[in-house]
Structure formats: C-alpha cells, structure tokens
C-alpha positions as CSV (number, residue, x, y, z in Angstrom):
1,X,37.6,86.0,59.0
2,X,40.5,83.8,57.2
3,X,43.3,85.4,56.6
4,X,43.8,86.3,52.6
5,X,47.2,84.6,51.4
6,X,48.4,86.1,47.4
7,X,49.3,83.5,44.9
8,X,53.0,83.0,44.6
9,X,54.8,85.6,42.4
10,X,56.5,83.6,39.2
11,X,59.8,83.9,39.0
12,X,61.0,86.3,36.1
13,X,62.5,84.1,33.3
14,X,65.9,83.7,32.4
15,X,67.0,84.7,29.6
16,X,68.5,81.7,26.7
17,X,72.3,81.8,26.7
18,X,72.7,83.1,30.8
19,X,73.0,81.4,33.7
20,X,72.1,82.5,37.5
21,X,74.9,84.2,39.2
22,X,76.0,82.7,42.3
23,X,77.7,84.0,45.5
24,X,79.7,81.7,47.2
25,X,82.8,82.3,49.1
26,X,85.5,79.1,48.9
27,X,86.3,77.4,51.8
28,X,89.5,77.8,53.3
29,X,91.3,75.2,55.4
30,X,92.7,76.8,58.6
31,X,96.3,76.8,57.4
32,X,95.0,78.8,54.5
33,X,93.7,81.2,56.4
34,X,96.9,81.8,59.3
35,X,98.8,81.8,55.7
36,X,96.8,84.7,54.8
37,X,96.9,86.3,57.9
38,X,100.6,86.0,58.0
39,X,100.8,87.9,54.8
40,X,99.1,90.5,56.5
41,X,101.4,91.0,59.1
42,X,103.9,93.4,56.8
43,X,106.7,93.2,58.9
44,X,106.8,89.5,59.8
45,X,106.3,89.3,56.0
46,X,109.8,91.8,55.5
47,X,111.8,90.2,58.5
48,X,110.6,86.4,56.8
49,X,112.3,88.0,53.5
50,X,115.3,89.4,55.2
51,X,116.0,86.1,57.0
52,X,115.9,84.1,54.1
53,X,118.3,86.3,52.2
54,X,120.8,86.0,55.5
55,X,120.6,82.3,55.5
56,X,121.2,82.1,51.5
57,X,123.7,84.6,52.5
58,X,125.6,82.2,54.9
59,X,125.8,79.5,53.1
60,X,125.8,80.4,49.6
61,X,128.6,83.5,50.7
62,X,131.2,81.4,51.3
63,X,131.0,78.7,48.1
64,X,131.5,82.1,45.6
65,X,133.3,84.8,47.9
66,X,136.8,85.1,46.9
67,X,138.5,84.3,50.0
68,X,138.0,81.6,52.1
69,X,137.9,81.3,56.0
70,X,141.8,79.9,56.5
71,X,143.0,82.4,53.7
72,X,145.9,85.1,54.7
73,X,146.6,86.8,51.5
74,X,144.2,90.0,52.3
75,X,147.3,92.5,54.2
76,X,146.9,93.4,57.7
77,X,146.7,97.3,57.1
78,X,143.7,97.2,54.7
79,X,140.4,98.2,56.6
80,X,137.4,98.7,53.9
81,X,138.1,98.0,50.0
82,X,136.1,96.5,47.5
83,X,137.6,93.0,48.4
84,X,137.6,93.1,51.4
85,X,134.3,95.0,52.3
86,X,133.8,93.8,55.7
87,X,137.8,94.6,56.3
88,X,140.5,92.4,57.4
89,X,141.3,90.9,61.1
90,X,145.1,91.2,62.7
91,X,145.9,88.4,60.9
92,X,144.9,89.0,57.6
93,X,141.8,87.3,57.7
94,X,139.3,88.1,55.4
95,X,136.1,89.8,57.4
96,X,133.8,89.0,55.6
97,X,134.4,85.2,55.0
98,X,134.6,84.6,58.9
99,X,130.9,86.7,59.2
100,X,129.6,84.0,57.0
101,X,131.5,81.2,58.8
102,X,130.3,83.0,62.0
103,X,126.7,83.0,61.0
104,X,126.6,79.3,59.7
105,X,127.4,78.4,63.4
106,X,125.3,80.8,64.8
107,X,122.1,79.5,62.9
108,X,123.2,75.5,63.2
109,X,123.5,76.2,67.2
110,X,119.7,78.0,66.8
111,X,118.2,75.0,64.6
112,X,119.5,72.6,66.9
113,X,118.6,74.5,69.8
114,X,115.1,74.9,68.8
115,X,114.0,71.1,67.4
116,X,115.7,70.0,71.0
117,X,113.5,72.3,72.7
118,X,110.3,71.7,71.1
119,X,110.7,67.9,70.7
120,X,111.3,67.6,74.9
121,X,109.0,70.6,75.6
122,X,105.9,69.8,73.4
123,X,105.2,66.0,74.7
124,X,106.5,66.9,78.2
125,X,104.1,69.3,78.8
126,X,101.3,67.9,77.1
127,X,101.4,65.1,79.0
128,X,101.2,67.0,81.9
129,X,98.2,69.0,80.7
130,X,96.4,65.9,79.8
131,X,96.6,63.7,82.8
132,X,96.4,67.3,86.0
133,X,96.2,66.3,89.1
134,X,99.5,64.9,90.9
135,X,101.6,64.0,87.7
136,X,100.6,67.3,86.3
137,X,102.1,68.9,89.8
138,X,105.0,66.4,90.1
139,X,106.2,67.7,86.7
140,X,105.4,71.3,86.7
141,X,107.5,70.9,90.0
142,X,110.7,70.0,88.0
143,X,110.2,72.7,85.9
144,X,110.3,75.4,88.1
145,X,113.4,73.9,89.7
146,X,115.3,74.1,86.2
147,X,113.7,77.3,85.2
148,X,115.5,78.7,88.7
149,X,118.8,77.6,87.4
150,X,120.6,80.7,85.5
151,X,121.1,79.3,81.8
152,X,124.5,80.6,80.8
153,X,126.3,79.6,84.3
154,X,125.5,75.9,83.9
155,X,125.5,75.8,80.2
156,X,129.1,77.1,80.6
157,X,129.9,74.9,83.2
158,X,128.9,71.9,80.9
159,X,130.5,73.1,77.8
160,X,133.7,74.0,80.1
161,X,136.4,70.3,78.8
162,X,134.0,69.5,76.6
163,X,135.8,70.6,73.4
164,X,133.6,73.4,73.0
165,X,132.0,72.5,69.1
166,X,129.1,73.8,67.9
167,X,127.4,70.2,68.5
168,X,128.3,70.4,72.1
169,X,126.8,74.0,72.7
170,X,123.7,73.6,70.9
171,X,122.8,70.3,72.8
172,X,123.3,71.6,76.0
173,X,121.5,74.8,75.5
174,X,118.7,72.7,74.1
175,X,118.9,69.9,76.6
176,X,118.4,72.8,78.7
177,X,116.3,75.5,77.5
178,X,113.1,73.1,76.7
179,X,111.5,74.3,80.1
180,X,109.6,77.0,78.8
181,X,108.0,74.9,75.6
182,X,106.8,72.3,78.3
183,X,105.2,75.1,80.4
184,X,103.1,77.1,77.2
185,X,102.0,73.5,75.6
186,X,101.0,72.7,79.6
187,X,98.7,75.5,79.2
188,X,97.3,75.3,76.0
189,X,96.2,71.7,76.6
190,X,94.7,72.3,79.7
191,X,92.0,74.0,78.1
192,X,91.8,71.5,75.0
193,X,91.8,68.3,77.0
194,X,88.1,69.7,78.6
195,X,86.7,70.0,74.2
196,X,84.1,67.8,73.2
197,X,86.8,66.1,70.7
198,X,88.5,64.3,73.6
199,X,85.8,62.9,74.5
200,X,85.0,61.7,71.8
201,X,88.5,60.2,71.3
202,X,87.9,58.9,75.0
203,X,85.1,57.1,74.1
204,X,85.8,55.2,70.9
205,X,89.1,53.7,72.8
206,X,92.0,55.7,72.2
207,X,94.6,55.2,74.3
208,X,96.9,58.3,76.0
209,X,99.6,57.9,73.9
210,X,97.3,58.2,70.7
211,X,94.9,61.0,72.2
212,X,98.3,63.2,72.8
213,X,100.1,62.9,69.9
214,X,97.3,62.4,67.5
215,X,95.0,65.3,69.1
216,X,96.6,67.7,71.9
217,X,99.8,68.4,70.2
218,X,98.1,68.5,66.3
219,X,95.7,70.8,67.8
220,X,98.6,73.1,69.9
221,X,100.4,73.1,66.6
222,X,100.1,77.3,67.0
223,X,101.6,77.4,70.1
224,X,104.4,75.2,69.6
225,X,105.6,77.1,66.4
226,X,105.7,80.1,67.8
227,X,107.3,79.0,70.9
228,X,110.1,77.6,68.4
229,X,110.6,81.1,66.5
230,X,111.4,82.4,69.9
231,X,114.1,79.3,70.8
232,X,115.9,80.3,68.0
233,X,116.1,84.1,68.4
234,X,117.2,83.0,72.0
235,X,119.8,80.4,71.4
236,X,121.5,82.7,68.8
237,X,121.9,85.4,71.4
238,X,122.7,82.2,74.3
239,X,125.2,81.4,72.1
240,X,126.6,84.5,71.5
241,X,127.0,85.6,75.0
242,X,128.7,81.6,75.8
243,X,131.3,82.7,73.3
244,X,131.8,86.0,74.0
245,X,132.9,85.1,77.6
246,X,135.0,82.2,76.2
247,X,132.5,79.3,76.9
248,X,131.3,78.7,73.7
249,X,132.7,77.8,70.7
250,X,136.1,77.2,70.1
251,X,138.8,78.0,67.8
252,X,139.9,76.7,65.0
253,X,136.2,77.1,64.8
254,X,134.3,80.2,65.1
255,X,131.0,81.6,65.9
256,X,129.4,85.2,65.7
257,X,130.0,85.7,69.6
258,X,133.3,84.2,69.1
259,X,134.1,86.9,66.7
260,X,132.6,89.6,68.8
261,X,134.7,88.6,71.7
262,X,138.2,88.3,69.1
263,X,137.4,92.3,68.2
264,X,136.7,93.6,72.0
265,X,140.1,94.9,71.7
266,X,140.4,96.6,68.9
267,X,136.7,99.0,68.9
268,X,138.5,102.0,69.2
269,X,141.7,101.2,66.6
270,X,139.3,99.2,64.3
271,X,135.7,99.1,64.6
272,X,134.9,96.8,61.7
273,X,135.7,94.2,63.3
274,X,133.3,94.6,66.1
275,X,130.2,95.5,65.0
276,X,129.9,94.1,61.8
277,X,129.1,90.2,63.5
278,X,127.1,92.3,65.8
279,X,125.3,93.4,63.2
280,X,124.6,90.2,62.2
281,X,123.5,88.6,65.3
282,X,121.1,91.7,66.2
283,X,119.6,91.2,62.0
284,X,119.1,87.9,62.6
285,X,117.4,87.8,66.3
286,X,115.5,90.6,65.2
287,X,114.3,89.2,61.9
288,X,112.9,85.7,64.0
289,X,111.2,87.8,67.2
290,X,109.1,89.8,64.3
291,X,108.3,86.2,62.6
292,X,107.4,84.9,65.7
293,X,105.2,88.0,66.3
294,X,103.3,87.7,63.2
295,X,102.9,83.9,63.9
296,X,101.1,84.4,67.0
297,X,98.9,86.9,65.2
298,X,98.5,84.3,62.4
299,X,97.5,81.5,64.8
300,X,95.6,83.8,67.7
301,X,91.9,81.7,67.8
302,X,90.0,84.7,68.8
303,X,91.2,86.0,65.1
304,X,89.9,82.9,63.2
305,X,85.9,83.6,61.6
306,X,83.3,81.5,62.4
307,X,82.2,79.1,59.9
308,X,78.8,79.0,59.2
C-alpha cells in the first residue's frame, strides 16, 4: 500500500500594499559585542566615567585654577576656605594645585609604565608561546629569575643618582615590570598556536615574524588589554611607594607619593595634607582595577555566543 502524500497547502496571499515581516538579528563584529558587554558591567562603566573626569581634572585643573603650583600668596594658617579647598602646605602652597600637579605625574609615570610593559611583554612572550620547546624554557627561565627580584628595591637602586624625573621612574619601573605581560600572552598563545588558523598561515608561507604579529598577538588582543589596565593601577601605587620612601620623584618636581611623604608629619596638626593625595591615588588605582575587571568580563571567550 503506497503511502498517501496531500497536495501542498497554497500559501495565504498577501495582501496589496504589505510586505512579509522578517526576523533577522544584525551581525555584530566581536568588538561590538565586548563593547556591549562592557556597558554591562555597571561599575567598570562608573569607574571608566570617574577616571575620565580625574584625568580632565589633572590637566584641565591647573590651566583655570587660581593658583598655580610655584604660587605663595595663599597664608600659611589657612586650612579649608573656598580658595583654597584642598588647604594650604607650610609654605603657603596652594593644596590643591600641587594634587593636580601630583596627579599629572602620577598618571604620565602609569602611561609610560604600561606601553613599556606591554610592548616588551606582548612579543616576548608570544614568541615564546609560539616556538615551546627549549626557547620557550630558555625564556620562561629569565622570567622567573626577574620575577624573584623585589620591584621597589632595585627600582630604587636604579633611580638612586639618577636625578629622580618622572621619565627616569617610569622607564625603570617599565623596563622592569614587563615580566608578568610576557608570562599571561605566553599562556594565551600556547593554546592559539595549536587553532586551525595557524595552520593555515603555516601553510600558505608565512613566516614567524608575520604569523606573531599578524595572528597570535591580534588574536590575544583581550589579554593584553587587560594585562595593561592592571600595569597602570600598579605603577601608580609603584610609584607612589618609590616616592614616599624618597626614591622617586624629586623636588622641584612632585608626584602624589611625593606629597604623601611631604605631609607624614603633619597628620595629626593638619590632616589635609595627607589624605587628600591619598585620596587621589586610592580613586584612581581603584577606578583602573574595576576597568580592568569589566574588561576581562568583556573579552572572557566562554562569554562570546556562537554564531550560527
């Protein structure tokens, strides 16, 4: 007995004037979508805000404040007023102008630090990633011996008759501090250097240098970034506690550790002048840890959907 089959069923018609409604969901390029996710993350969202308005802050402050860094008008025996709202130093120094001054150094030392960092860090350990075996151990063998080496002891032995500038501190803390970047892009290409991509790279001819810098490091693009959100909330507090033991930065010039050192003395007669740069320095490292937090959120693979 042959199975029955029903004539097809004619499709309604559709009416003059209307068209068929379709349901299709637009594409999103990955960066579109760790954007999104980002925006998600409330409080990397807030600290993003908050950091930007510091920054404008810092260097914006000082071109409309009334006093300026060198000025000694403001009397010593004024402590809160409504032109001097940060208070005055034994001097006569304005408070607040030498905050901003303070923070311009403090977030010069942390760009530095970081583009150092990630621009050793990144094609050191990618390289080592890509080719394993004994260069991969031969370089992973260095690193350990510089991660054993305490940070702020030889920083401040390097800085120490070296003029202590805001150039010289950031390059040796970068110079130093790219360790860690080497050893998280390491891992990451380890696992990317096995995908059917590099292979394919292999295989049409690409040479090393090509295959690492035009596919490993494009591809551990999360990683890195988020790596360099936390150099930056670490070289502001490096730099803080070089200064703060002397080692850092130097006068005439000053830095927020430097004026958190200046004001150990007076906490008890007048506080101001302690823990408003420590203020700043705790805003700003906090503000860059939560950014980096909702980074790694934003860029976690086992987050991203599946295209279909």
């Amino acid at each position: 007995m042959s199975d029955i089959q029903s004539p097809p069923v004619p499709k309604a018609p559709v009416p003059a004037g209307s068209t068929e409604r379709e349901f299709t969901v637009k594409e999103r390029t990955q960066w579109q979508i760790v954007v999104r996710r980002f925006l998600r993350h409330r409080l990397a969202v807030v600290s993003l805000i908050v950091l930007i308005l510091l920054i404008l802050l810092a260097y914006i402050g000082p071109l409309v404040w009334i006093h300026k860094l060198e000025d000694l008008d403001s009397p010593t025996d004024i402590m809160i007023s409504a032109s001097n709202p940060m208070g005055t130093d034994s001097l006569g120094h304005d408070m607040f102008a030498r905050v901003l001054r303070g923070m311009q150094q403090s977030i010069k030392v942390a760009v530095i630090v970081a583009v150092l960092s990630t621009g050793i860090g990144a094609p050191y350990g990618a390289i080592a990633g890509y080719f394993g075996g004994r260069v991969d151990t031969i370089l992973m063998r260095i690193c350990d011996v510089l991660l054993t080496l305490p940070l702020l002891l030889v920083a401040g032995a390097l800085v120490t008759g070296r003029g202590g500038s805001v150039l010289t501190v950031a390059l040796v803390l970068g110079l130093l501090g790219w360790v860690v970047n080497a050893r998280v892009v390491r891992g990451v290409v380890l696992s990317l250097r096995e995908q059917e991509f590099i292979e394919a790279a292999k295989a049409l001819g690409a040479g090393t240098f090509r295959i690492v810098f035009n596919h490993l490091l494009p591809n551990a693009t999360g990683a890195i970034i988020v790596q360099a959100t936390l150099d930056i909330a670490a070289a502001i507090l490096a730099e803080s506690a070089l200064s703060f033991v002397g080692l850092g930065v130097q006068p005439p010039d000053t830095s927020l550790g430097v004026l958190v050192n200046d004001a150990r003395s007076a906490v008890e007669t007048r506080p101001w002048l302690f823990y408003w740069p420590g203020i700043m320095i705790i805003l700003i490292a906090l503000t860059i840890s939560f950014i980096g937090d909702g980074l790694r959120d934003a860029f976690d693979p086992r987050q991203m959907r599946q295209r279909r």
